[in-house]
C-alpha positions in Angstrom: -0.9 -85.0 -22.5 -0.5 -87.9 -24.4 3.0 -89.7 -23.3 4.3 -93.2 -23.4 7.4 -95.5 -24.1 9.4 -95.1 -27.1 7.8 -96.9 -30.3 4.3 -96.7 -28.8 2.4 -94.7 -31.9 2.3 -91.8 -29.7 2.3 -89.2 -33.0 0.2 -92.0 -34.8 -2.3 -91.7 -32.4 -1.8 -88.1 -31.8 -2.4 -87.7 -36.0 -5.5 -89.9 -35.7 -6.9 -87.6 -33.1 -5.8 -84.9 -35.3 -7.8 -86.4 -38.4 -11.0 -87.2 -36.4 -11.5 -83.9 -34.7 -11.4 -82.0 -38.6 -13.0 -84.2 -40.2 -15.8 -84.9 -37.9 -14.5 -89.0 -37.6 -14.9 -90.8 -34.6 -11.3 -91.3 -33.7 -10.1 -95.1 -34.2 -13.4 -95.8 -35.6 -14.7 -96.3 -32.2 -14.5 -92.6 -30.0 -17.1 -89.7 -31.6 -16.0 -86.7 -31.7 -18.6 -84.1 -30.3 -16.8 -80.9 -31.4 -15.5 -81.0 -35.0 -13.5 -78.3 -36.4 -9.8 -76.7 -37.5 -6.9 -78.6 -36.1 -3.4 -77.0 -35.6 -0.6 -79.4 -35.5 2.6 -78.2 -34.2 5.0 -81.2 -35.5 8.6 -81.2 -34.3 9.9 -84.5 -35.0 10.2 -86.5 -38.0 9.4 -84.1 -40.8 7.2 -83.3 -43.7 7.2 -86.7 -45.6 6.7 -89.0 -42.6 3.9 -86.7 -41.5 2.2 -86.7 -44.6 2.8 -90.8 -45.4 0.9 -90.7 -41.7 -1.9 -88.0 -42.7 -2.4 -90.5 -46.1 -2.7 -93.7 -44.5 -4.8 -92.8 -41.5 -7.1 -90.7 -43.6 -7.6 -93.9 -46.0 -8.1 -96.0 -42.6 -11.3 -93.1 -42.1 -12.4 -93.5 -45.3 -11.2 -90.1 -46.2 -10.8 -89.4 -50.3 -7.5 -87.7 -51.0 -9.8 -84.8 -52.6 -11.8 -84.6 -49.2 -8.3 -84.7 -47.2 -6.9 -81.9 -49.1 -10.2 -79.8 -48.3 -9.7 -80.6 -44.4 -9.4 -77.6 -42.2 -6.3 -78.8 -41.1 -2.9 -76.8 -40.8 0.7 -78.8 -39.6 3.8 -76.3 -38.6 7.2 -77.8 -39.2 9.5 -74.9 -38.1 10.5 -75.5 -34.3 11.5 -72.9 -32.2 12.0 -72.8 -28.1 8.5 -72.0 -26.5 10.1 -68.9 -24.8 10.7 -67.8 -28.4 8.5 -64.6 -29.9 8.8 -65.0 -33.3 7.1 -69.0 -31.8 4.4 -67.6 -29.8 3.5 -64.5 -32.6 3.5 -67.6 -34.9 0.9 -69.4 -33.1 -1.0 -66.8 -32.1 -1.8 -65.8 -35.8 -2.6 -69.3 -36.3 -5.4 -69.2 -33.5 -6.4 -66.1 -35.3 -6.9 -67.6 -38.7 -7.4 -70.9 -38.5 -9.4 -70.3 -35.1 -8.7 -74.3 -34.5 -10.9 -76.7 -31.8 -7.6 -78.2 -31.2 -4.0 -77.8 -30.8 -0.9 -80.5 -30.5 2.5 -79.8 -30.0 4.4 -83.2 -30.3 6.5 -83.0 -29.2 7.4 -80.9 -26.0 11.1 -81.8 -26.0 11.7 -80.2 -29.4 9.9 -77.2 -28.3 11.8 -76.9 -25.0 13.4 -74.0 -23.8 17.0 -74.5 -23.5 17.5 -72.7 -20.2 14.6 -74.1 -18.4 16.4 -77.3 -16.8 14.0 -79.9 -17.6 14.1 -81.9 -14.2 13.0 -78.4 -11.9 9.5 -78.7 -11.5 9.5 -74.6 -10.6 10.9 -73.4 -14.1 8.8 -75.5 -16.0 5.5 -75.1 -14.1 5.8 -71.1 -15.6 6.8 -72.3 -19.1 3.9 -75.1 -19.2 1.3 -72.6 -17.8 2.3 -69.6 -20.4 2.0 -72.7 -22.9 -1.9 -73.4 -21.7 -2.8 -69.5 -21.4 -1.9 -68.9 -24.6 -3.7 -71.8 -26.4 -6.8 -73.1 -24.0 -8.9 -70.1 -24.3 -10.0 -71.1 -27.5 -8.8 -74.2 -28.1 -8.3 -78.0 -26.5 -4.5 -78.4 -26.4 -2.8 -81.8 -26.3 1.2 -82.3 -25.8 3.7 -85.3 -26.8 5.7 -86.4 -24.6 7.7 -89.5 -23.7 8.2 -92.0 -20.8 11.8 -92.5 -19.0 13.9 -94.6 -19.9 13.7 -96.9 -17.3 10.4 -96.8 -15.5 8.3 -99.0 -12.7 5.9 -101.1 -13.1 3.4 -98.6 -12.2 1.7 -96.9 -15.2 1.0 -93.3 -14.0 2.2 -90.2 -14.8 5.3 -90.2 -12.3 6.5 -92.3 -16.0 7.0 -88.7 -18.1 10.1 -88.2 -18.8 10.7 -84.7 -17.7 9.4 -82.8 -14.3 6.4 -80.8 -14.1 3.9 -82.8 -16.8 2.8 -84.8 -14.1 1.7 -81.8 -12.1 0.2 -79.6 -14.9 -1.4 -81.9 -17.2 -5.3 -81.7 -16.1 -6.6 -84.9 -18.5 -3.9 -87.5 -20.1 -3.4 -90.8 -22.1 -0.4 -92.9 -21.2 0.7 -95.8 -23.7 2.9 -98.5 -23.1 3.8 -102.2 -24.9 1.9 -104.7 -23.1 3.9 -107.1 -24.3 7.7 -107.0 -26.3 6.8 -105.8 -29.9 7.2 -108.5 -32.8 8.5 -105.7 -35.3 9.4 -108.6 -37.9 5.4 -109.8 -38.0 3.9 -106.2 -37.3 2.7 -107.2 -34.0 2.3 -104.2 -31.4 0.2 -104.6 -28.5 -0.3 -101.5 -26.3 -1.7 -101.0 -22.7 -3.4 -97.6 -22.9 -4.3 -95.3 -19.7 -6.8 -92.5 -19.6 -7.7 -90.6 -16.7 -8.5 -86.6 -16.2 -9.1 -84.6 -13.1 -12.2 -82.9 -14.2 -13.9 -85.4 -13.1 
């Protein structure tokens, strides 16, 4: 899971990851990448031409040519649908079956949400998070968007996801936050960024 507050760069980050793993970049010019290969993106907010302006910049950031970024093996979904949905999950699975991606993002969960799995009961959307993961982590690593409260505590953990049952499930995350208040009129964004996993 990758989740923070609200203006964080959570699907910039999330398309840089994207970038690095099929291209083979280390991610921020700093984090190799040790298993390179097809990337499914599952995008479900902000549409085609945002995501593409993002794909263009942060492939010239990795040095990527235009030619080269057109060759990635790289496929982004724009069609949302609820995760309970068949013609969703027959969607995806075809996509595992073609593409046979390293890694899979879905960003992000809310727009994939089921709407009769209440999102604050911990025992609906354990099942719907787990069918999620069965279906994906087989054969690839799969990373979900996801937001913080509104109003959270001054502790940085996972208790700061929005919705129940992310906390519980998610086995390896990265939690963003403003470290201090952003200066949007001087492009000034400084970010507190959390990692931690329970694999050890």
């Amino acid at each position: 899971v990758l989740a923070g507050e609200k203006k964080t760069f959570k699907t910039w980050n999330l398309q840089a990851l994207a970038l690095a793993v099929s291209a083979g970049v280390p991610m921020l010019g700093h984090f190799e990448v040790p298993t390179p290969g097809p990337v499914l993106y599952l995008c479900g907010e902000g549409g085609r031409d945002a995501f593409a302006n993002r794909h263009q910049i942060i492939a010239a950031r990795y040095g990527i040519s235009d030619a080269d970024l057109a060759d990635l093996p790289f496929v982004a979904e724009f069609d949302t649908d609820e995760l309970n949905n068949q013609d969703l999950t027959d969607g995806i699975a075809r996509h595992l079956d073609r593409t046979q991606p390293v890694l899979v993002i879905l960003d992000p969960l809310y727009a994939y949400h089921p709407h009769d799995v209440e999102a604050s009961n911990l025992y609906a959307r354990g099942p719907m998070l787990a069918k999620l993961r069965d279906m994906i982590e087989p054969w690839a690593a799969l990373v979900v968007g996801d937001h913080f409260k509104k109003n959270t505590s001054a502790a940085f953990d996972l208790d700061n996801i929005s919705m129940a049952g992310v906390g519980q499930w998610a086995d390896t995350w990265i939690l963003q936050r403003h470290r201090v208040h952003p200066d949007a009129t001087n492009h000034h964004y400084r970010l507190a960024v959390a990692s931690c996993t329970r694999r050890g």
